[in-house]
C-alpha positions in Angstrom: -16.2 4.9 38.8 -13.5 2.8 37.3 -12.6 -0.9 38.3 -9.5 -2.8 38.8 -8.2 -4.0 35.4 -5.2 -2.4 34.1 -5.9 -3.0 30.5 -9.5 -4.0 28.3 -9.4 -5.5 24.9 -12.2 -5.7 22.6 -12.1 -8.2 19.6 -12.0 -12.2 20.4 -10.8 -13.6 17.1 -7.6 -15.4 17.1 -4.9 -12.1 17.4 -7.4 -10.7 19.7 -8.0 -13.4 22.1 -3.6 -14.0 21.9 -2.5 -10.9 23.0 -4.8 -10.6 25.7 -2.9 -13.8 26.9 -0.1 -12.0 26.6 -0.8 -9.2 28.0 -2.0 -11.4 31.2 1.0 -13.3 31.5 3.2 -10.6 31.9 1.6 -9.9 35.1 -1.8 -7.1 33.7 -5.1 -8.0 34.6 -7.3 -7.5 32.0 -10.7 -7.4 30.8 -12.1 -8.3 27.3 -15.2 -8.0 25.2 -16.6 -8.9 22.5 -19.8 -7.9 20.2 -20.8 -11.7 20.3 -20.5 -12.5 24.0 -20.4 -16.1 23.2 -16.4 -15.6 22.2 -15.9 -13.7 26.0 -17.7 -16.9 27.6 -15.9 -19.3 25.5 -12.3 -17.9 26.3 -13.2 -17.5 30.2 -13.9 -21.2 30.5 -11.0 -22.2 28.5 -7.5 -20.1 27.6 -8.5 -18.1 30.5 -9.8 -20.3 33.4 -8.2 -19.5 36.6 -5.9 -16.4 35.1 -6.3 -12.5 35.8 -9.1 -12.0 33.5 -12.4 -10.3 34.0 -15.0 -11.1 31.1 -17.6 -8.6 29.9 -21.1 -8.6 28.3 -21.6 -4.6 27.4 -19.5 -2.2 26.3 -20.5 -0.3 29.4 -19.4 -3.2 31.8 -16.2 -3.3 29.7 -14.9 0.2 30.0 -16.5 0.2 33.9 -13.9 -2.6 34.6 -10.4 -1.0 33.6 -9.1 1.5 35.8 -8.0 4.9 34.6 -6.5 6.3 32.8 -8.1 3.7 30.8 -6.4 1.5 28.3 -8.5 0.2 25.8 -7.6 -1.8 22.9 -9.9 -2.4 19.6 -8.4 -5.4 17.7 -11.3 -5.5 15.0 -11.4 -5.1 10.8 -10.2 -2.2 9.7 -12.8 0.6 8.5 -16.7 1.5 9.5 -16.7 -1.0 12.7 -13.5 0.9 14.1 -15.4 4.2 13.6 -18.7 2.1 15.1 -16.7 1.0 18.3 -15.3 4.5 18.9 -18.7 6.0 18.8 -19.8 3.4 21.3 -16.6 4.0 23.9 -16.6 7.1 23.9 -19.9 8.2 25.9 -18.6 6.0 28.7 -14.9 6.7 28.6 -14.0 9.9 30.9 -11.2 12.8 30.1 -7.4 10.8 29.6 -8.6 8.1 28.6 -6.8 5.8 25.8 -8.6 4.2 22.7 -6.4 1.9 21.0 -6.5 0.9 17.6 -4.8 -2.0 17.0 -5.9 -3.6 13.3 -4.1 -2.5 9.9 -6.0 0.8 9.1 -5.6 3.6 6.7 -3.3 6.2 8.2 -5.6 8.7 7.2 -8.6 7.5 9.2 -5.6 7.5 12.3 -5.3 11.2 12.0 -8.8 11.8 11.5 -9.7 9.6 15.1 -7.2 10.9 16.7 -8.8 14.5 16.4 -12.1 13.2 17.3 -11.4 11.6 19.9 -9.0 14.3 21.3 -11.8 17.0 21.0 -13.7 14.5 23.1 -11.0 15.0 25.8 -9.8 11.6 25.4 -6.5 10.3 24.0 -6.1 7.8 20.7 -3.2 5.4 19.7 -3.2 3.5 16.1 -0.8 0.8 16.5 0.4 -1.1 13.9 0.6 -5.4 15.3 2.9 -7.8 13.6 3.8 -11.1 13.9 0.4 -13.1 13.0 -1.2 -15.4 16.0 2.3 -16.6 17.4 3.4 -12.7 17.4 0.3 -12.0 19.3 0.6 -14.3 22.0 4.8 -14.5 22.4 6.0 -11.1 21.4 4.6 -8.6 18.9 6.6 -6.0 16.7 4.3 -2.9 18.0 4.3 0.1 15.9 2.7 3.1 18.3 1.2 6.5 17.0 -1.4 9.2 17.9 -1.8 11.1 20.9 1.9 11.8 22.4 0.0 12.2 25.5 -0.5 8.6 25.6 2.7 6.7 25.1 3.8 7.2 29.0 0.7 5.5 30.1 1.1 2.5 27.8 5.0 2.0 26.9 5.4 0.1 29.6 2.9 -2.4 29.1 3.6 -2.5 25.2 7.8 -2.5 25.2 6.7 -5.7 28.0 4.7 -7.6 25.5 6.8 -7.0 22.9 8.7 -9.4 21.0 12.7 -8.8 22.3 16.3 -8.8 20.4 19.4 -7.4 21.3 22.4 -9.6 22.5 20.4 -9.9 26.0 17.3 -10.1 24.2 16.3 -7.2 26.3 15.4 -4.5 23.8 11.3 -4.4 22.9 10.2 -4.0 19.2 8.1 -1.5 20.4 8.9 2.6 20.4 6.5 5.4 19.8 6.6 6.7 16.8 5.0 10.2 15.9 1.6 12.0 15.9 -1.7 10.9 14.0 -1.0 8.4 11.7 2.7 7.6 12.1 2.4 4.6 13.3 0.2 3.0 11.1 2.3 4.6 8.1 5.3 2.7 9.5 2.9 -0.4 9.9 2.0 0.1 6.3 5.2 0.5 4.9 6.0 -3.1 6.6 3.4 -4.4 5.1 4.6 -3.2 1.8 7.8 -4.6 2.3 6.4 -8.0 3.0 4.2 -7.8 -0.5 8.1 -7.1 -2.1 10.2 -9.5 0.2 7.1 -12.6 -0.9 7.1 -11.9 -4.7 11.3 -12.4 -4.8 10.7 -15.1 -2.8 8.3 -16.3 -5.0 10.7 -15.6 -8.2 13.9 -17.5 -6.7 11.6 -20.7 -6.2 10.1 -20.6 -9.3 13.8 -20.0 -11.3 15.2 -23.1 -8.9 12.5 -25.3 -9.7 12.0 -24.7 -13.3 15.2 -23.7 -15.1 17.3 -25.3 -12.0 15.4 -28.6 -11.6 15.4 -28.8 -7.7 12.8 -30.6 -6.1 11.1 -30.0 -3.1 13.6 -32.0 -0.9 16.6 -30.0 -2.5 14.9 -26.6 -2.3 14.2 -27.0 1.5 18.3 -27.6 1.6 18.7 -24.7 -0.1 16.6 -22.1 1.8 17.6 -23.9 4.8 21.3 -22.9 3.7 20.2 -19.6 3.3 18.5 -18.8 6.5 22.0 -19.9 8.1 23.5 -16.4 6.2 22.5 -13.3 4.9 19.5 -13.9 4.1 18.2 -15.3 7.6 14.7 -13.9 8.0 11.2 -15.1 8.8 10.0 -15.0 5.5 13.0 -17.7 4.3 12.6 -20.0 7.0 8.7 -20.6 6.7 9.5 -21.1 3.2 12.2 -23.7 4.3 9.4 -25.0 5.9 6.8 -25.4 2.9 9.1 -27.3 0.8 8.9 -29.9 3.7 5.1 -30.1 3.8 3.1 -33.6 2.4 -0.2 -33.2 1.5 -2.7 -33.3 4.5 -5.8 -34.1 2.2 -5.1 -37.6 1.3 -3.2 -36.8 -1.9 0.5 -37.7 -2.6 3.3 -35.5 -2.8 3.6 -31.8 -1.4 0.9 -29.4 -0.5 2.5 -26.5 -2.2 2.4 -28.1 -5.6 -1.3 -28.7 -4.7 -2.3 -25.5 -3.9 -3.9 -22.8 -6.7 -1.7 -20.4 -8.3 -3.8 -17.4 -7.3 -3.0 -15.0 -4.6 -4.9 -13.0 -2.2 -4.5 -9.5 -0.9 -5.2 -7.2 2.2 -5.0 -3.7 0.5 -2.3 -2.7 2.7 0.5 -3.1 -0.6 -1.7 -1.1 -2.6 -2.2 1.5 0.0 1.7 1.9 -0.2 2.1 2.2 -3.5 -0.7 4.2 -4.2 1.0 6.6 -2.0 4.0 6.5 -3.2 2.5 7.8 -6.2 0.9 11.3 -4.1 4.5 11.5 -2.5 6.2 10.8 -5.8 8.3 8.7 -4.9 9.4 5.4 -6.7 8.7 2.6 -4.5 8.7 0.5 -7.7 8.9 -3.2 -6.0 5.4 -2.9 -4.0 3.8 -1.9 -6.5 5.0 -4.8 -8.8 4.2 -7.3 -6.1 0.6 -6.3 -6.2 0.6 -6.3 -9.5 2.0 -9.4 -9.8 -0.8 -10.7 -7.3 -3.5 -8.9 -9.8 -2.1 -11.2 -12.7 -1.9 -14.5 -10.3 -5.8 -13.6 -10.2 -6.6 -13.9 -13.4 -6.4 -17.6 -13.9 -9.0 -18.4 -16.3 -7.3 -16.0 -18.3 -3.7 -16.9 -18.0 -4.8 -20.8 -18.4 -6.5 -19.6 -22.4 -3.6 -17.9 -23.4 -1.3 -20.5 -22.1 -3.2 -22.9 -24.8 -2.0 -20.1 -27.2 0.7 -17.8 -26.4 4.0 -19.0 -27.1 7.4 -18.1 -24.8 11.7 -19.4 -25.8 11.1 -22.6 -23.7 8.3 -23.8 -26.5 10.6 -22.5 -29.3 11.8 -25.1 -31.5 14.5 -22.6 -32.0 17.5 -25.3 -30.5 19.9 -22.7 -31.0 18.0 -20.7 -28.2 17.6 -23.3 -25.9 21.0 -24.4 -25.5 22.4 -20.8 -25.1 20.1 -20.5 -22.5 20.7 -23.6 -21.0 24.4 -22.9 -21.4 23.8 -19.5 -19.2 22.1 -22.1 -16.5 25.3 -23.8 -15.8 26.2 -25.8 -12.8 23.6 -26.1 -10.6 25.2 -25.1 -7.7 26.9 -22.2 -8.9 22.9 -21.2 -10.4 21.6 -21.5 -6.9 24.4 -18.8 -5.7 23.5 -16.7 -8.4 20.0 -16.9 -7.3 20.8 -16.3 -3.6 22.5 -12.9 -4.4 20.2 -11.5 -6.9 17.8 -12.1 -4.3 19.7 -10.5 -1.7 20.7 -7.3 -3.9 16.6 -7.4 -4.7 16.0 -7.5 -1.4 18.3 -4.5 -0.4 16.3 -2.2 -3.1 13.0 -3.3 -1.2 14.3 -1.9 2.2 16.0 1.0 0.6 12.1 1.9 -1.2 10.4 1.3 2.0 12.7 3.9 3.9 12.8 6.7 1.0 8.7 6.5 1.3 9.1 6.9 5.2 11.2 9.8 5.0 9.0 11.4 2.4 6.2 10.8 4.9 7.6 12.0 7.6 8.7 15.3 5.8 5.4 15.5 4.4 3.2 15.4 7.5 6.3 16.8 10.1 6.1 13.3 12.0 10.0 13.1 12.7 10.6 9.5 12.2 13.4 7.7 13.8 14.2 5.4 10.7 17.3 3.4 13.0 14.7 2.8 16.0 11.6 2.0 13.0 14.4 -0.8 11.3 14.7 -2.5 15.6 11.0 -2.4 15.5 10.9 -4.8 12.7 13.7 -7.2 14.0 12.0 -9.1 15.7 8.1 -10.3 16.2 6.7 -9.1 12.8 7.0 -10.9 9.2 9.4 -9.5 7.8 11.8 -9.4 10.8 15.1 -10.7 9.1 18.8 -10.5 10.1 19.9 -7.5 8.1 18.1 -5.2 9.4 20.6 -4.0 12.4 22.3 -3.2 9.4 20.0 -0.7 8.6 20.3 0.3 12.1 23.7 0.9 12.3 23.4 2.6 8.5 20.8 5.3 9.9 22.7 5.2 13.3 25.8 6.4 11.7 24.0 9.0 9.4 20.6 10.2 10.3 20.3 12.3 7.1 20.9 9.3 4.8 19.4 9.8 2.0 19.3 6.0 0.7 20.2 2.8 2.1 22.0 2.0 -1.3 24.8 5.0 0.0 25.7 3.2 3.1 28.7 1.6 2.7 27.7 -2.2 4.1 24.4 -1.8 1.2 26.4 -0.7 -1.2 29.2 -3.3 -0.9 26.6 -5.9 -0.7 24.8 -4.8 -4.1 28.0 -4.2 -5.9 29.4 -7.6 -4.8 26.4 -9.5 -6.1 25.9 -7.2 -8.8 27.3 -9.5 -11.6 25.3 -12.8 -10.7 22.0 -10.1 -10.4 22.3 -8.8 -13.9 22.9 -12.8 -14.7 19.8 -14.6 -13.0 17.5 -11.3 -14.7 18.9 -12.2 -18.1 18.4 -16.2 -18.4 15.2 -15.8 -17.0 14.2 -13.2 -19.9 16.4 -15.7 -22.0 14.2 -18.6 -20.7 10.9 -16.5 -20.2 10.0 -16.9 -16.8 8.9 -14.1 -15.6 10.5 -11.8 -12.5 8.8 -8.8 -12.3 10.2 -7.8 -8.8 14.2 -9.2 -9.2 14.0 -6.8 -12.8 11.9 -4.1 -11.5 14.4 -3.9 -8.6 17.7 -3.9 -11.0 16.7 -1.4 -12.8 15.6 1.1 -10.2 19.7 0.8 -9.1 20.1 1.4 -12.2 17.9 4.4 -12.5 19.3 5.4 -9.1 22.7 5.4 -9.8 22.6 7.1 -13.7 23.5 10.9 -13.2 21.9 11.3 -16.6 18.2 9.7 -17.0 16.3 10.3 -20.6 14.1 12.1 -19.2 15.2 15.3 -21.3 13.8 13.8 -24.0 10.4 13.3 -21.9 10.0 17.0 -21.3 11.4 18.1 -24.4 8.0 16.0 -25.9 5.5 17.5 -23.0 6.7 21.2 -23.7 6.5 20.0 -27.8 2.8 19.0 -27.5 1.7 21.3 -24.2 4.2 23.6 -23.6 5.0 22.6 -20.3 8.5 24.1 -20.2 11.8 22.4 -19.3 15.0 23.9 -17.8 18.6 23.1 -19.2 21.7 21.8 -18.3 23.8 24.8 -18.8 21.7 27.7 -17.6 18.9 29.2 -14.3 15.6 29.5 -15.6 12.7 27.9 -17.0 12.1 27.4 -20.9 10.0 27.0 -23.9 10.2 26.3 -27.5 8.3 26.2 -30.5 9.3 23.2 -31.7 7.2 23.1 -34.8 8.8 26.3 -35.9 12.5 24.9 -35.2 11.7 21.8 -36.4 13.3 20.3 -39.6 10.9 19.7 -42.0 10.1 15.8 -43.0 10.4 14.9 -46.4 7.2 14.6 -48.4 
C-alpha cells in the first residue's frame, strides 16, 4: 500500500526543510519527516501551510505516504545516522524502491549502501547537494550516483529542481553520473576545489591589504571589478560582499576585521587529498588549503611565536625593504598582478580537481563525463564561476585530455599571466607573507611542464640505501648498483 506523494524527505534542518520547498513548488507533492516531530509540525504550520505537503510522525507513516516506486530522500550528517536511517527504511520500503542520500558522505560508504540496499531489492542514489540554503530552495547543483536503475525515476524531478544556465537558462546542473560512489566523488572533488578556490582568495586579500594598503572600501571595488571579468564566480562576489559588511555587534568598523583568524573544516578537503595520495596523483592545492586551515588553528601558538619569530617586514635591513617595496609598485598595476596570479592559481586548481576525477574514474571503471561534471558546477553550487564552460568546451573538444593546462584557451591564459604570477609569489616571499596555495600552484606548472624532474637523483638515493632499482634514460630494463662499491672514496 503506497499513498499519493511523489517524493518523501527526511531531515528538517535548514537545506532539508529548503529543498522540500523546492521540490513542492515545482509542482511534487511531498511528504517529510523528521526524528524530532516537532520540526515536521513546525514547518506544516508555517513554510508549508496551505502547499502540497503531507507531514509525518513515523518512519512507517512516512514511507506509507509516497507512492512507488518510492523516492526517498535522507538529508541528514554524514556517517552512523545515514547507516541508522537505512536500516530503519528498509523493512518498510518494497522491491524498486529509491533511498536517497543527499549529505556530503564518504564515497566509500556510497558503494558499500548501494550494495546493501540493492541485495535488499531496493535501489540507492548518493547525491552530492550544492549551493548552501539558497541552493536548496532556488536551484541546486545535483551531483547523482548509485543504482543506474534509478536515474529514470528521479531525473526528472532532480534536472527540475536544479539550479539552470545555458543561454535560455534551460540546461539543469543536474546529470547522472556513474555507479556507487561517483557521485559523491564528483561532490567531493567540488568540495576540494572550494577548500583551493577560498585559500587564494584568502591570499589575494591578505597581499592587497597588507603590502597593497587597500582598505575595505577599495577592496570591495576591486573584487567588484573582478567579478565583472574572468574571474566572475560565486566565491568573488560574496567576498565583494564582505568587504561591504559593518559590524552588527555594536562595534565600529567591518565585521571581517572582527572576526578570529581561525578556520573551520568539514573533512571533505582532506578526504580529497588524502586520496589523491592512494591514486597518486598530485592534487597539491587541496591539500595546502587544509593545511593551511590546520595552521589558522593553531592560534595560541602562532600569537607566541609572533612575540618572537622575526620575518623581512621587521628587518631593520632598509636595503630590503625598499627593494621590496620597489617590486610593490603602483598600486594599480599590483592589483592586476594580483588578479592574474590568482587567475593562473585558479586554473591549476581546476586542472588538479579533473586529473583526480579521471584517476577515479579509471580506477573504479565509473566513466565520468568530465565536460557534463564542469555544467554541473556552473551553476547552483559554490564554486560555480564563469570559466568553467571553458572547461566544457576544453573536454568537449577532446575527451581524452589529459590536462586542462594543454587546452589551448588554459594554456593561453596561464602563459599570459605567467609573468605577473611568478611576480606576486616573489614580493610576497620578499615581504614574507605567506601564499601557500598561489606558490604551491606555480610550481606544480612548473613541475608539470619540466620534461626533466630531479627525481633521478631520488631513486638513484632509494636504490643506494635499499636497492629499490631505477631504470635509465638510454636503455629497457630495470637496474641496480652497488653504489658503495662504485663510489669514490671521501678523503679522511
Amino acid at each position: 500500500m503506497s499513498g499519493d506523494c511523489d517524493f518523501g524527505l527526511i531531515g528538517l534542518a535548514v537545506m532539508g526543510e529548503n529543498l522540500a520547498l523546492n521540490v513542492e513548488s515545482r509542482g511534487y507533492k511531498v511528504a517529510v519527516y523528521n526524528r524530532t516531530t516537532s520540526k515536521v509540525d513546525a514547518l506544516m504550520e508555517g513554510r508549508a501551510k496551505g502547499k502540497n505537503f503531507v507531514g509525518c510522525h513515523s518512519i512507517e507513516e512516512f514511507v506509507k505516504s509516497v507512492k512507488r516506486p518510492r523516492r526517498l530522500m535522507m538529508l541528514v550528517k554524514a556517517g552512523p545516522a545515514v547507516d541508522a536511517l537505512i536500516e530503519q527504511l528498509l523493512p518498510h520500503c518494497e522491491p524498486g524502491d529509491i533511498i536517497i542520500d543527499g549529505g556530503n558522505e564518504y564515497y566509500v560508504h556510497t558503494e558499500r549502501r548501494t550494495k546493501q540496499v540493492e541485495e535488499a531489492g531496493m535501489l540507492y542514489v548518493g547525491c552530492g547537494v550544492s549551493g548552501g540554503e539558497e541552493g536548496a530552495l532556488k536551484g541546486p547543483s545535483l551531483m547523482p550516483g548509485g543504482s543506474a536503475e534509478a536515474w529514470p525515476h528521479i531525473k526528472e524531478m532532480f534536472q527540475s529542481i536544479a539550479a539552470k544556465v545555458g543561454p535560455n537558462n534551460d540546461i539543469p546542473c543536474c546529470e547522472w553520473l556513474g555507479a556507487g560512489g561517483a557521485g559523491n566523488y564528483v561532490k567531493m572533488v567540488h568540495n576540494g576545489i572550494e577548500y583551493g578556490d577560498m585559500q587564494l582568495i584568502c591570499e589575494a586579500y591578505q597581499l592587497l591589504k597588507e603590502l597593497g594598503g587597500l582598505s575595505n572600501d577599495e577592496l570591495y571595488d576591486v573584487f567588484d571589478e573582478w567579478n565583472r571579468g574572468d574571474l566572475q564566480s560565486y566565491l568573488i562576489e560574496i567576498s565583494r560582499d564582505i568587504f561591504s559588511v559593518k559590524d552588527d555587534q555594536g562595534g565600529d568598523g567591518y565585521l571581517v576585521d572582527k572576526i578570529m583568524d581561525v578556520a573551520g573544516a568539514k573533512g571533505t578537503g582532506k578526504w580529497m587529498s588524502q586520496l589523491a595520495l592512494d591514486l597518486g596523483v598530485p592534487s597539491t592545492l587541496v591539500t595546502t588549503a587544509v593545511f593551511a586551515r590546520g595552521l589558522s588553528a593553531q592560534k595560541e601558538a602562532r600569537t607566541r611565536a609572533s612575540k618572537t619569530l622575526n620575518g623581512p617586514a621587521e628587518s631593520s635591513n632598509p636595503e630590503m625593504r625598499a627593494i621590496a617595496q620597489s617590486l610593490v609598485g603602483d598600486r594599480a598595476e599590483f592589483v592586476e598582478a594580483v588578479r592574474q596570479a590568482l587567475y593562473a592559481s585558479k586554473i591549476v586548481s581546476y586542472a588538479q580537481g579533473f586529473v583526480q576525477l579521471q584517476a577515479a574514474s579509471a580506477e573504479h571503471n565509473w566513466g565520468l563525463d568530465y565536460g557534463a561534471a564542469a555544467l554541473l558546477w556552473r551553476g547552483g553550487c559554490i564554486i560555480r564561476a564563469q570559466f568553467l564552460d571553458r572547461i566544457k568546451e576544453a573536454f568537449d573538444a577532446d575527451p581524452n585530455l589529459e590536462n586542462l593546462l594543454l587546452a589551448k584557451y588554459f594554456e593561453d591564459a596561464v602563459e599570459n599571466a605567467q609573468e605577473k604570477w611568478r611576480k606576486v609569489v616573489a614580493i610576497a616571499s620578499i615581504m614574507g607573507i605567506p601564499v601557500p596555495a598561489f606558490s604551491t600552484a606555480l610550481c606544480y606548472y612548473d613541475g608539470y611542464r619540466m620534461e626533466r624532474l630531479p627525481a633521478n637523483m631520488l631513486q638513484a638515493q632509494r636504490d643506494y640505501f635499499g636497492a629499490h632499482t631505477y631504470q635509465r634514460v638510454d636503455k629497457e630494463g630495470t637496474f641496480h648498483s652497488e653504489w658503495i662499491q662504485l663510489r669514490k672514496e671521501p678523503k679522511a
